[in-house]
Phi, psi and omega in degrees: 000150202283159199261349174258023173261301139001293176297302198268014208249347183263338177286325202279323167287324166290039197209305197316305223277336168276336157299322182299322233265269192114181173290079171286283212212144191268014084018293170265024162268314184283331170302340177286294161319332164277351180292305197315310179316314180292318194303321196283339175278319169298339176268349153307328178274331166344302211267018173233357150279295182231164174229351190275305163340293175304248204337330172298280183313305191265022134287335178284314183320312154290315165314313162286334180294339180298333190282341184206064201293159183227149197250334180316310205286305181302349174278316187314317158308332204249314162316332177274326149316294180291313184298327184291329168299308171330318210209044195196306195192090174320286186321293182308315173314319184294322205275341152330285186271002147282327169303321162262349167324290189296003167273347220271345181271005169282338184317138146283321179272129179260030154313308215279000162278310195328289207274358171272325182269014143295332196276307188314298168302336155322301196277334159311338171298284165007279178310279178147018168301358176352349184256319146294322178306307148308325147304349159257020173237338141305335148288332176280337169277268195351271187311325194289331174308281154026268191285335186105344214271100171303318170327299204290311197298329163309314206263000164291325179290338196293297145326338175276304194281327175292312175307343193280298187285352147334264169308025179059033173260062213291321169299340157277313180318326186298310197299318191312300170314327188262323142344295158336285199311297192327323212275311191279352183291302197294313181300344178082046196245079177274350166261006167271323182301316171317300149321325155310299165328293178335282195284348161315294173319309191281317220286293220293340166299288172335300193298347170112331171238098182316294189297357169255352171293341208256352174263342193282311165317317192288292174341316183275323228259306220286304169315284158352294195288307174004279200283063163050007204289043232288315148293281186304345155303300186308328202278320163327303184310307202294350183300309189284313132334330190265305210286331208257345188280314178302331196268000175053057179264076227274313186298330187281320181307285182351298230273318164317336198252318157345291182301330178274329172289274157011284111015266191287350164264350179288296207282337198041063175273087168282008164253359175267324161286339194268322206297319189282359171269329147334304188285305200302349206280319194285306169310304205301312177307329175292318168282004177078024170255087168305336172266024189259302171337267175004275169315326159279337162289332141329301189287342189260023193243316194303317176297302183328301201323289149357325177258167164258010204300066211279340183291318188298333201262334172300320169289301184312303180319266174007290169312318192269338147327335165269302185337312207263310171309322184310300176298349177096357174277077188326291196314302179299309170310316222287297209305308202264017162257354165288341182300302232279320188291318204262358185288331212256316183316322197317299213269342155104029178299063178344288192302351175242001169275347187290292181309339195265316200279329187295320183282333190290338199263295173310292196304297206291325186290321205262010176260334152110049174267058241272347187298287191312283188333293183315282177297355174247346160285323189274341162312302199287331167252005144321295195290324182320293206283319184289324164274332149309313180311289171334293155325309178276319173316284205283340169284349190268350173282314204295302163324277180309305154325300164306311182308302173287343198285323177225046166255311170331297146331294170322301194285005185268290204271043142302306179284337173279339179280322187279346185266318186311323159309304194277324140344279197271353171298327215266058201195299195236067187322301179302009161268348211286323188293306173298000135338264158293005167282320164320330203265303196324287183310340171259342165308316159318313183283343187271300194283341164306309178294326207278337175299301178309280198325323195281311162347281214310298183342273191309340164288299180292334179293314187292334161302286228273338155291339180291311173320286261259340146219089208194131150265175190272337189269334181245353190017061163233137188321129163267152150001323143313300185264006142326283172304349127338278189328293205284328163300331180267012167256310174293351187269293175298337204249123156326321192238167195281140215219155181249112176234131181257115157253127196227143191219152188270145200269112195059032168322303200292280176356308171268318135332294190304315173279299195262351167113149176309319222265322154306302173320324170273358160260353185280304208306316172280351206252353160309283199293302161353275196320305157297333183286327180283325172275002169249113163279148181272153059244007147332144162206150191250126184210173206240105177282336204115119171096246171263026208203124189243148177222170152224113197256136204247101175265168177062005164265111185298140201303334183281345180269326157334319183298286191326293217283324171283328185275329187287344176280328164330301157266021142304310174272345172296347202243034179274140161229143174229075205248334187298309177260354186244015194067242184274359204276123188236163205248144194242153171217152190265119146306121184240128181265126190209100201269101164318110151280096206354164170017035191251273198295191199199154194270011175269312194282015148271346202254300131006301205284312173298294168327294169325313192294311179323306176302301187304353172307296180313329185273356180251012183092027190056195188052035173216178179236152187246161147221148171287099178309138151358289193284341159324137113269329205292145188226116191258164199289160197280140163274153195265000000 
C-alpha cells in the first residue's frame, strides 16, 4: 500500500471523530488540542518522508483548529505550509506567511516570529533573493537567541549555515550547521540533525573536499534510508551525485542521480526531478553525449516551469549550453548560457559562475570572438583564483575553529578539574599534594594535544598550498606556480632565464572527435612524458587547457632553442595509438630568453606568447622565438 494512503486513512478517522464530539466538556477540548498537537508534529516528520503527507496532515490540523482555534498551533500549521511551498509555489507560500504574520500578536510563544521570518527567507532564497533572505535568518536567530526557542533557532541556524556556504562563507556556515545538528540532538528531533548532517556534507563538497563530503553523504543515506526518510534520502542521492560528479565519478554520479529521480516520482516531488535530471544530463555531457543531455534537459526545463526555483533553472540553462556547444550550435550556447550567467550573479554562486564565465569563453573562442572569449577567460579564471582562496581561507578558518573548539574544551576541563581540587584540597589537606600532580599531568596532557593539534594545523595548511599549486588533471605545477618560479628568477637571478610556451596543435579536434575524457588522457599522457625530460631546476607546468611552459634559469636562447627542439620531437614520438589510433600529436613552441634584472613576467610572457603565434603562423610543429625588442602580439590561430 502507497505510503500516503497508510498516513492518511487513521488522519481521516481522527478528524471524522473529532468533528463529532464537539465543544462538549473541557476535558475533550483538551483531548483535541493534544491530537492537534500530535497531527502537527507528525506532519514535521512527514516533510522528511512524503511532503504531499505533510502538506495533508497540516491542513487537517488547520481544519480542526477553525473549531477551537490556538493561535501558537496555527502558526505552527501555517509554517509547515509555507515550507511545503516554499519550493513549489511562491504566491501560496506568501499567503502561508501573512495568514501567520496576522497571528503572531495573538502568539504566546514569541519564538514563532522567529520562525515566521525563516519561512520568508526560504522562499526568498527560492527565488534567488539570497541578500534578503540572509537579513532575514539573521534577524530571525537574533529573536529566537531572544526568546530561549532553541527548537525555532536550530531550524533558523539550518537555513542560515546552508545559504552562508552557498556564498562561499563556509566556516561560518559549518559553524551554523553543526550549532544546528547539536540543537536538534537535544530537541530530540533526529531527523532534522540528519538533515544537518546532509547540508554539512554539501558544505565540505563546496569547499572543495569532495571526498569527505562523499563520505559524509553515504553516511546521513545509509541513516536516512533506515528510518524511511524516503524525501531526505532523495535529496541526499542528488547530493551525493553532485559530490561524485566533482570527482569526476561518472558511472557512481549516474547511478545516484538515477536512484534520486526514482525517489522523486515515487513522492511525485517535481523539483527532486527536475534536480536529478539535471545531474543526468550533466554525466550525459561528460561522456560526450550531447544529444542524450538534450533530451533530459526539456524533461528537467518542463518540470522547473512547475517550481519557483530560479538556481535550478540557471543549472539546466548551464548544462544545456554545453550540451549545445557540444553540438556546434555556438549562437544558441552563447544565448543560454548568458540566462545562466545572470541567474548565478544574482544568487552570488561562486561555485557556478566559474564553470559559466568558462564555457562562455570556449563558445565565444569558437564563434571567433577572440575580445569576449578573452575577457570571460580572464573572468573564468578571476572566479577560479577567488574561489580557491576561499576555499583555502575559509578550510584554514575551519581548521582554526576546531583547533580552538577544543582547546577550549581542554582548558574548561581543566579548569573544572583544578576547582574540583581546590575543593577538596579545603575538605582534605592531605590530598592537596596529590592534586596538584594531578592538575600538573593534565597540563601536560593539555599541552601535548595542543602540540598535535598545531602539527595537525600545519600538515594541513601544507597540503591544501601544495593543491592550491598543483593542477588537478596532470598533477604538474599549474600557472601560478609557474609564474611564482619564473618572477623569482627575473627577480633574482644574474643571468638569462629562459621560457618555452608550448600548445598542443589541434587540440580542439581531438575533443570534438573521441570526446573531453580522450583528451584528458592524451593531456596526462603529454605531460606524464615530458615531466621525466625536464629535470631541475627547470620546471614544467601546465598554463590551461592544452598549453605548457617551461622555465629554464641560467639559459641563453640558443640553448633554449636546442631544449625546444628536442621536446618538440619528443612529443612527436609519444604514442597514443591506444586512444587516437594512427594519430600522432604535434606542439608548437614559442621561446622567449630575459634580460638580466630588466625584465618582468608580464613582458616575458608577451614575448613568448608572440613566438608562440608565430609558431602557429608557420604551420605549427615547429619552435619560434620573439626578439626583445618586439611587443606588437598579432591574433593566435585557431
Amino acid at each position: 500500500m502507497p505510503l500516503h494512503r497508510i498516513a492518511v486513512a487513521p488522519l481521516t478517522a481522527l478528524l471524522a471523530a473529532l468533528l463529532m464530539l464537539g465543544a462538549v466538556a473541557p476535558s475533550a477540548r483538551a483531548s483535541e488540542k493534544t491530537s492537534i498537537l500530535s497531527l502537527i508534529e507528525q506532519s514535521a516528520v512527514s516533510a522528511r518522508v512524503d511532503p504531499e503527507v505533510s502538506k495533508r496532515q497540516a491542513e487537517s490540523a488547520l481544519e480542526l483548529l477553525r473549531r477551537d482555534p490556538n493561535p501558537d498551533l496555527e502558526i505552527r500549521a501555517h509554517l509547515l505550509l509555507c515550507d511545503y511551498h516554499s519550493e513549489r509555489d511562491q504566491a501560496a507560500a506568501e499567503q502561508q506567511i501573512a495568514a501567520a504574520t496576522a497571528l503572531l500578536p495573538q502568539a504566546t510563544r514569541p519564538g514563532l516570529r522567529a520562525g515566521v521570518l525563516n519561512c520568508q527567507g526560504e522562499t526568498l532564497q527560492t527565488v534567488g533573493d539570497n541578500g534578503q533572505a540572509r537579513a532575514l535568518y539573521d534577524q530571525a536567530a537574533a529573536i529566537a537567541t531572544q526568546t530561549g526557542d532553541n527548537q525555532m533557532l536550530a531550524e533558523v541556524l539550518f537555513s542560515s549555515g546552508y545559504l552562508r556556504s552557498l556564498q562561499g562563507e563556509y566556516a561560518a556556515g559549518l559553524t551554523e550547521l553543526r550549532r544546528a545538528q547539536g540543537l536538534f540532538e537535544q530537541q530530540q528531533m533526529p531527523q532534522h540533525a540528519l538533515a544537518a548532517l546532509d547540508s554539512i556534507a554539501i558544505t565540505y563538497n563546496r569547499m572543495g573536499d569532495y571526498t569527505e563530503a562523499e563520505h559524509l553523504f553515504q553516511r546521513a543515506l545509509e541513516a536516512q534510508h533506515k528510518a524511511g526518510l524516503k524525501r531526505d534520502e532523495m535529496v541526499t542521492l542528488h547530493n551525493l551525485g553532485r559530490a561524485q560528479e566533482n570527482l569526476q565519478e561518472w558511472d557512481a554520479a549516474h547511478s545516484a542521480f538515477a536512484a534520486s529521480l526514482e525517489l522523486s516520482k515515487q513522492l511525485d516531488y517535481v523539483r527532486g526531478q527536475a534536480y536529478a535530471l539535471r545531474g543526468l544530463a550533466t554525466v550525459a555531457n561528460a561522456q560526450g553525449n550531447p544529444n542524450a543531455a538534450m533530451t533530459l534537459l526539456d524533461e528537467a526545463s518542463e518540470l522547473q516551469r512547475r517550481t519557483p526555483d530560479v538556481r535550478l533553472l540557471g543549472q539546466i540553462d548551464l548544462a544545456r549550453g554545453i550540451a549545445l556547444h557540444q553540438l556546434t550550435r555556438l549562437k544558441e550556447s552563447a544565448a543560454i548560457l548568458g540566462q545562466a550567467l545572470l541567474v548565478f550573479r544574482q544568487a552570488d554562486s561562486l561555485g557556478e559562475l566559474g564553470p559559466t564565465y568558462d564555457q562562455l569563453a570556449a563558445v565565444d573562442a569558437d564563434l571567433g570572438d577572440w575580445r569576449d572569449a578573452f575577457e570571460y577567460r580572464t573572468l573564468a579564471q578571476s572566479m577560479s583564483t577567488r574561489l580557491l582562496r576561499d576555499q583555502l581561507d575559509q578550510r584554514f578558518e575551519t581548521l582554526k575553529v576546531e583547533f580552538d573548539t577544543a582547546a577550549r574544551e581542554q582548558e574548561n576541563e581543566l579548569l573544572t578539574l583544578e576547582n574540583a581540587a581546590n575543593q577538596k584540597a579545603l575538605a582534605q589537606q592531605l590530598r592537596a599534594s596529590n592534586l596538584r600532580t594531578a592538575v600538573i599531568v593534565l597540563t601536560a596532557l593539555l599541552l601535548a594535544v595542543l602540540v598535535w593539534l598545531a602539527v595537525h594545523q600545519r600538515r594541513s595548511t601544507l597540503r591544501l598550498r601544495g593543491l592550491a599549486m598543483t593542477d588537478e588533471l596532470t598533477a604538474v605545477p599549474n600557472r601560478r606556480a609557474v609564474l611564482a618560479q619564473l618572477a623569482q628568477l627575473l627577480r633574482r637571478s644574474h643571468t638569462p632565464t629562459s621560457i618555452l610556451i608550448m600548445d598542443i596543435d589541434h587540440f580542439k579536434s581531438i575533443n570534438d572527435r573521441h570526446g573531453h575524457l580522450i583528451g584528458d588522457e592524451t593531456l596526462r599522457a603529454m605531460t606524464a612524458n615530458l615531466r621525466e625530460a625536464v629535470s631541475e631546476p627547470a620546471m614544467f607546468g601546465r598554463l590551461g587547457g592544452e598549453e605548457f611552459a617551461v622555465v629554464l634559469p641560467a639559459t641563453g636562447l640558443d640553448q633554449a632553442i636546442t631544449i625546444a627542439e628536442r621536446l618538440r620531437e619528443r612529443v612527436m614520438r609519444i604514442d597514443l595509438s591506444r586512444w587516437l589510433g594512427d594519430r600522432r600529436i604535434t606542439v608548437s613552441i614559442g621561446v622567449a630568453t630575459s634580460v638580466p634584472t630588466h625584465d618582468t613576467i608580464s613582458v616575458m610572457l608577451r614575448r613568448a606568447d608572440a613566438a608562440l603565434y608565430a609558431a602557429k603562423d608557420a604551420g605549427r610543429n615547429c619552435v619560434r622565438t620573439h626578439a626583445a625588442a618586439e611587443e606588437q602580439i598579432t591574433p593566435r590561430v585557431a
